[in-house]
C-alpha positions in Angstrom: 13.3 61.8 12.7 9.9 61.2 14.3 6.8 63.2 13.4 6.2 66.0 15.9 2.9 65.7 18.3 1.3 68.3 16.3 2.3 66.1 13.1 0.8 62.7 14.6 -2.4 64.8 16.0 -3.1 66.4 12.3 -2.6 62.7 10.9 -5.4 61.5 12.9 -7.6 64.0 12.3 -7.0 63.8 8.5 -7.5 60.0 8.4 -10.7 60.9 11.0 -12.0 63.0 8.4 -11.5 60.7 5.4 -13.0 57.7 7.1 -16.0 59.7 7.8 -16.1 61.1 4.3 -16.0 57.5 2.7 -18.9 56.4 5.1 -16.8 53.8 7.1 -17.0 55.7 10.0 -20.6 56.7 11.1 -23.2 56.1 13.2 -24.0 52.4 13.6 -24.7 49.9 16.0 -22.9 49.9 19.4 -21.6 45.9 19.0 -20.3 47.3 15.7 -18.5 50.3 17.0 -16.4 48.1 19.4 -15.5 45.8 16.5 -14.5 49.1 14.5 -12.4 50.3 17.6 -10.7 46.5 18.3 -9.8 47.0 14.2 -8.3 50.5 14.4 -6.1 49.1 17.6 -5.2 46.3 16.0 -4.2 48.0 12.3 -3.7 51.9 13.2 -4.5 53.9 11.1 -3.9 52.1 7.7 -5.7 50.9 4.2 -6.3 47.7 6.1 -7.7 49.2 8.7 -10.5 50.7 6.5 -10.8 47.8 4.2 -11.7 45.6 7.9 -13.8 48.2 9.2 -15.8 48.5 5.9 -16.4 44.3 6.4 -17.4 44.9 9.9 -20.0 47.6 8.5 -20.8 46.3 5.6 -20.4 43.0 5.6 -22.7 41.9 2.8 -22.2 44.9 0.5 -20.3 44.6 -3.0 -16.5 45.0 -2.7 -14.9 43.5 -5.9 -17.3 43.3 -9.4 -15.5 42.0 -11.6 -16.1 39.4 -14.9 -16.2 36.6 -12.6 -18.8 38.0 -10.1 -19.2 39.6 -7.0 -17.5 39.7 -3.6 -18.6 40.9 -0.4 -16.4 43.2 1.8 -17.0 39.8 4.4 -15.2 37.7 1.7 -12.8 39.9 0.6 -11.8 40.4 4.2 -12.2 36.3 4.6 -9.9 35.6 1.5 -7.4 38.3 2.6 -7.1 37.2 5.6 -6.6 33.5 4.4 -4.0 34.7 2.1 -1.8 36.6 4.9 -1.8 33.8 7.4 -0.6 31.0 4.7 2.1 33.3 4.2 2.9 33.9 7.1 2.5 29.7 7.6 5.4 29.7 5.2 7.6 32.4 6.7 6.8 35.6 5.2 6.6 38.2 7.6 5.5 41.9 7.8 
């Protein structure tokens, strides 16, 4: 059963509100909005979607700290990235 449009409109708004709330969605530069909006098309609304959107506005910031250093949100998106299209080199699929 599919979710009703009231269902699908509340979703949005919900993930609207949480994007907002965690600061990924905000004002920012208009070359920057478009990259967010090609993102959100591309993903939906999904984790990846937020984790991409973060790199696209704030590229340089800390993602990962960890005992073996730091990674940007660029090169965590990078590495991800990397890592889903040798897999998908090798056949593994969505």
């Amino acid at each position: 059963m599919s979710p009703s449009p009231v269902d699908r409109i509340t979703n949005k708004v919900f993930v609207a509100r949480t994007l907002v709330g965690a600061g990924i969605v905000g004002f920012t530069r208009p070359d920057r909005v478009a990259r967010l909006a090609l993102t959100l098309q591309r993903w939906g609304t999904t984790s990846a979607a937020g984790y991409a959107g973060a790199a696209v506005r704030y590229p340089d910031e800390p993602a990962i700290i960890d005992d073996l250093g730091i990674l940007t949100f660029r090169e965590v998106h990078e590495r991800t990235n990397a890592l889903a299209a040798a897999l998908s080199d090798r056949g593994v699929l969505e």
